[in-house]
N, C-alpha and C positions, 0 to 999 in steps of 0.2 A: 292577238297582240304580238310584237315583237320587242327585242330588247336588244344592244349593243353593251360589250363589254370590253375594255381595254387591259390589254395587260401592259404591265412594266415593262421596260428591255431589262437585259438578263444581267446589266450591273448595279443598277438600283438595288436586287434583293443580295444583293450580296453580301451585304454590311448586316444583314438579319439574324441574331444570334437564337433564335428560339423557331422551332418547325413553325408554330401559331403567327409568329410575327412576322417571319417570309409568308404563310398565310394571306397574314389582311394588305404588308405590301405589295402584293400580288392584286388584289384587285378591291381594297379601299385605301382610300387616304382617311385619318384623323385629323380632326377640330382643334382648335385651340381649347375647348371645354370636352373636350373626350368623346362629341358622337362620332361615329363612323360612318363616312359617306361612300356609298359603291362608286366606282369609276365607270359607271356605264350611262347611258342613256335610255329610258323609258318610254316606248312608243305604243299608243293604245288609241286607235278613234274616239272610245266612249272615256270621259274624262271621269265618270263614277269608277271603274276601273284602276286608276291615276290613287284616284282619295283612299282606296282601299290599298292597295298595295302599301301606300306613304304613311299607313298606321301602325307599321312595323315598329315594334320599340325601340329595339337591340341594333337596327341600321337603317339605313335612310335613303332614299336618292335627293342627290340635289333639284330641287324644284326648279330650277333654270335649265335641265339637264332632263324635261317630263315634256313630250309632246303629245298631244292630244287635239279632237275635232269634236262637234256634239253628236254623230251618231257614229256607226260602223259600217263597215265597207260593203252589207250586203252582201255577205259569201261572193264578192265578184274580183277577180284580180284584178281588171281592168277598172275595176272602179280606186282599187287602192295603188294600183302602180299608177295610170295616167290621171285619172283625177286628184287625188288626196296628194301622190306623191312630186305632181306640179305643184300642188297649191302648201302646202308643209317641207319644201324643199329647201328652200331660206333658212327654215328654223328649224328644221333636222342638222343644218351646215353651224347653225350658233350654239345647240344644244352639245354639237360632238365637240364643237370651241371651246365649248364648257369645263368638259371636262379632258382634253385633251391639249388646254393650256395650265392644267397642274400637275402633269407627270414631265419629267426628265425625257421619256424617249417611251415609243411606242413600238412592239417589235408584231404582233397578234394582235388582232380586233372580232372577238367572238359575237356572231350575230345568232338571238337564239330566237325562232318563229315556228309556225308551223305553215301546211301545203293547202289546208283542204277551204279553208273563208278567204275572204278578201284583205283582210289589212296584212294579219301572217306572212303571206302567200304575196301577194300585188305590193304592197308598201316595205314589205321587208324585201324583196327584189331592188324598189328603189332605195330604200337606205345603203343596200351592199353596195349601189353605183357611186353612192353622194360618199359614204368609207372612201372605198378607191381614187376619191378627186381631194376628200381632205385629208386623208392621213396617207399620202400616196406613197410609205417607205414600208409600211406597215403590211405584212400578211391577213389576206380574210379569211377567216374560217366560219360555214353556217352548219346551226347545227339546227335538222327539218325535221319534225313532229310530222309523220306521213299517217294518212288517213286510213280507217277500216275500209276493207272493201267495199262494205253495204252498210248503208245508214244512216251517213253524217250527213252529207250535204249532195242535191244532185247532181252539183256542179263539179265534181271534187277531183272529178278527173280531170276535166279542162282545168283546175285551178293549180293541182299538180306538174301537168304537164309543162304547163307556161311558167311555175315557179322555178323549175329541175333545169328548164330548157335555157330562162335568162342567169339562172346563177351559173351555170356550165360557162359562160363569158367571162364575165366577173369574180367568182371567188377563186378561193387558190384551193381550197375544199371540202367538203358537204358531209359531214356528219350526221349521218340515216337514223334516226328511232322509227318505228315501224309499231303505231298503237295497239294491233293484235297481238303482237310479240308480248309487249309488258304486259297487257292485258292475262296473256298465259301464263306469266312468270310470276303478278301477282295472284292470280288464282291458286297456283302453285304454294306461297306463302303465307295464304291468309287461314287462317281456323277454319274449318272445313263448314261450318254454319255459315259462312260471310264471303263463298267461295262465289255466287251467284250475283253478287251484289257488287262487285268492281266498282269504286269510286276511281274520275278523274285524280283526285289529291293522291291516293295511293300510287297509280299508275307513275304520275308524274313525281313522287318522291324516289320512284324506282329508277327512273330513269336520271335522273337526278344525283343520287348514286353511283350510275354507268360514266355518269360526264365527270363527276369529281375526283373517281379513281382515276383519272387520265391529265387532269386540269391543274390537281395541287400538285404542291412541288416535289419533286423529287429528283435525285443524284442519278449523271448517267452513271451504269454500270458499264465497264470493259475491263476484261480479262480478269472478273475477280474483284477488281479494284471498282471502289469509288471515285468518281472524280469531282468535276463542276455543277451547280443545279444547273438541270435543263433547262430552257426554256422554249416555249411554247412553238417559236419559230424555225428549230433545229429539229423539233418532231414532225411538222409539218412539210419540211422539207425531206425528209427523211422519207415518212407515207406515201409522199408527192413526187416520185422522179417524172415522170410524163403527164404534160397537161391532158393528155385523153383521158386519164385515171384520174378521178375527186374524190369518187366516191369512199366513204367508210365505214366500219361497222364496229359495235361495241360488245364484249363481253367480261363477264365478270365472274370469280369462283371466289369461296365455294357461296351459294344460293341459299342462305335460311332465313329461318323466320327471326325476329326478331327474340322470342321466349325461348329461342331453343341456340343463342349463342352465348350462352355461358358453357354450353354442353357439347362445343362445337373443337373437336383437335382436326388436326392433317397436318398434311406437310406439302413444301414446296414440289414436288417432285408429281404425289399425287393429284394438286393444282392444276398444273400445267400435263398432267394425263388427260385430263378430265376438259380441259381449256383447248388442248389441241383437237382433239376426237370433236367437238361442240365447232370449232373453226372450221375443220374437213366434212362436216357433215353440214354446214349452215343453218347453227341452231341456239338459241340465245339457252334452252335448256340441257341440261346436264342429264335426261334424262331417255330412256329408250335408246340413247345407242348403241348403234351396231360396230363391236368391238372386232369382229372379224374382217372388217373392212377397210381397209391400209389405203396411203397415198398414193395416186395414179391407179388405184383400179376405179370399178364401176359400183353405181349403190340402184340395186335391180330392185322397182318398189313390183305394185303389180297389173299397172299400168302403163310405165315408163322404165331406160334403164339413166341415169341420170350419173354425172359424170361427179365424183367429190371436187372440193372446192381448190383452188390454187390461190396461193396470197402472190402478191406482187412483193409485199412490204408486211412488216408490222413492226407494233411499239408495246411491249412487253412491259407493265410496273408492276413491282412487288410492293405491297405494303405489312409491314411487321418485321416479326422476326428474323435474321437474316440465315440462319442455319441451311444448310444445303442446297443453297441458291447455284450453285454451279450445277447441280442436276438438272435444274429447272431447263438451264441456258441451253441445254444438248436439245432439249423436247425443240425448241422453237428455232436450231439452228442447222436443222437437219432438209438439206438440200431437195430431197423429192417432194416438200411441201412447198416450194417455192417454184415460179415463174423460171422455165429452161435453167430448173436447178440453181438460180443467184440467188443462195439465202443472204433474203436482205431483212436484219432482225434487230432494232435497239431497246434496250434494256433500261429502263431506270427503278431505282429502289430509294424506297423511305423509311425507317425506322418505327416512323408513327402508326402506330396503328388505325383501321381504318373502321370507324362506327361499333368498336370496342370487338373485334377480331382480330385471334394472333396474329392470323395471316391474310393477307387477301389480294388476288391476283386478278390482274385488267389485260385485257388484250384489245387495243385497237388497232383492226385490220385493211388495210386494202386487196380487197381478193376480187373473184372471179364472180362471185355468186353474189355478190353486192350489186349487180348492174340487174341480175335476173329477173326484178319483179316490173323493167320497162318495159317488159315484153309485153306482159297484160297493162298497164297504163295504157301505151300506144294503143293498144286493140278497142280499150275502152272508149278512150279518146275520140277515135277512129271513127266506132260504130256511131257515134251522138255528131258527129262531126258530118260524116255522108248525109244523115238524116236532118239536118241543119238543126239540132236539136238547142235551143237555149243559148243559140249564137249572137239574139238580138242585143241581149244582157250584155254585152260585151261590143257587139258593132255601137250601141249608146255612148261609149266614152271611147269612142273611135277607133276601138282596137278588129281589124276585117280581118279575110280567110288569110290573104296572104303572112301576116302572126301566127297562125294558128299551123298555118303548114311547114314553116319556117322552122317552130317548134317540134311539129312532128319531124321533121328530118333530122336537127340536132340529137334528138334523143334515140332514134334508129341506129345513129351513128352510136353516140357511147354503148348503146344495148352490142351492138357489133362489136367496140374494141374489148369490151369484156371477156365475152365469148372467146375472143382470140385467145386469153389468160389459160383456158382448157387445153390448149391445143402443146 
């Protein structure tokens, strides 16, 4: 499935006197009878999908504002970009009219999908194009549920590749979850009886998590000082100096369980030790690393020597206590972890705390090690592609090789300016 979400421009939440209520102005509006309705748009092929969701008590989408077909896409992107997203184009353009004739001004439109079926993947490509034609002031940001290597679907490479390759056109930029990641992270988390059993809902609360520490609101910090709330469009701009560069990555400290954060102290300083080392080593966990290994050297495993990560950008939010937040700002402003040494590093902070921790730190990155896993895609891609492997799936709703090679070039490309990030 995929879903659209709009946010306010950044003077609508102005007038908000409580964190909660810059909150839900941020991405509901209220009823005359007090329900709360999300300001997004609901896209799901299977309309049982739609009925479930919309039994939510506490919020609602607007039911003019829910698209839907009677089956699913077939894990095929070409069945949900060119068939479904001709034929639901009209009323994806009335559904976003929906809800994007009761906000004031539109500054961000968060598109959240995943890579590896068809409606995700194919219809959420087309809805980023149909964003761009009706809200055309507006920043995209997608955020792609990327598939396990082995397992899901066999198509999952071609449905990846063709997903990565038409959003590189159209968004402004692509915010990566990586399902074996959380899948380790919730392993990591759960009661050691429940370690083997990973549910979807866990996973995806995890991640879930990753997106809200960066999504609510918070104050930029400069020099100490609080200012203005951010909003969504001056981060993105921020992350985003060069259209070659979309891509992004999420992390978050500190990592507990849920029973064990009443029992949980730090401090900022140790945060952002722990957050930086997880950023240079390319690792969503806190765990095993290699403290001896500094920025601009080499991480020798025992097969490879593999070069630590370089950010281009990042967007640093603190939530909690604001105590020693100036320590923090040195970890992440320190010049050899940056692109030919430009630390380019913005800061915001909230008071609130976050899922009932003092403290808790986000870092979303534009680095170097964010492009690396198109290396294998392409190769995947590749090998089913020479072998004409399950290409008919796809020549049916009229999508031929020249898409298919189009895409593999586009993403050779981004895999390349990445790597330059090393250099």
């Amino acid at each position: 499935s995929s879903g659209i979400n709009a946010e306010y421009g950044e003077g609508t939440n102005s007038s908000s006197s409580t964190f909660t209520e810059c909150c839900f102005s941020r991405f509901f509006y209220t009823t005359p009878d007090g329900l709360r309705i999300a300001n997004a748009v609901l896209v799901d092929m299977e309309s049982k999908v739609i009925s479930k969701v919309q039994q939510t008590k506490s919020w609602s989408y607007d039911p003019r504002a829910c698209v839907s077909a009677k089956q699913g896409s077939g894990n095929n992107w070409a069945n949900g970009y060119c068939n479904y997203g001709a034929e639901l184009e009209e009323d994806l353009m009335e559904a976003i009219g929906v809800v994007s004739n009761k906000l004031d001004s539109i500054s961000v439109v968060l598109i959240l999908m995943s890579s590896a079926g068809g409606t995700g993947s194919g219809l959420g490509c087309k809805i980023t194009e149909v964003v761009k034609d009706a809200v055309p002031g507006a920043l995209v940001v997608n955020q792609v549920i990327l598939p396990f290597s082995h397992g899901e679907v066999a198509v999952q490479s071609y449905n990846t590749l063709l997903t990565l390759s038409s959003l590189y056109a159209n968004t402004d930029s692509v915010i990566l979850s990586h399902n074996e990641q959380y899948q380790l992270l919730a392993r990591r988390l759960l009661p050691a009886r429940s370690r083997d059993s990973v549910s979807f809902d866990e996973m995806n609360s995890l991640i879930s998590s990753h997106i809200a520490g960066v999504l609510l609101p918070c104050k930029r910090v400069k020099k100490e000082e609080e200012t203005t709330v951010l909003g969504l469009d001056q981060v993105v701009e921020h992350l985003v100096p060069h259209p070659c560069y979309k891509l992004l990555s999420l992390r978050m400290m500190p990592l507990v369980a849920e029973h064990s954060r009443n029992f949980t102290h730090t401090s900022w300083d140790m945060l952002g030790k722990y957050c930086r080392q997880m950023l240079l080593e390319d690792s969503i966990l806190d765990e095993r690393l290699m403290w001896s290994v500094k920025p601009r050297s080499e991480l020798r495993t025992a097969n490879k020597v593999v070069k630590l990560n370089t950010s281009l950008s990042n967007f640093v939010v603190c939530r909690g206590s604001k105590e020693q937040i100036p320590d923090l700002e040195e970890r992440f402003t320190v010049a050899d972890i940056y692109h030919k040494d430009r630390a380019r590093c913005l800061f915001g902070y909230s008071s609130q705390r976050f899922e009932g921790l003092d403290k808790t730190l986000f870092v979303l990155s534009n680095a170097q090690r964010n492009g690396c896993f198109l290396d294998k895609l392409v190769q995947d891609s590749w090998t089913k592609f020479q072998a004409r492997a399950f290409l008919y799936q796809y020549e049916n709703f009229g999508l031929g090789a020249d898409w298919f090679e189009e895409s593999f070039n586009v993403l050779q490309k981004v895999e390349q300016d990445y790597s330059f990030l090393s250099c």
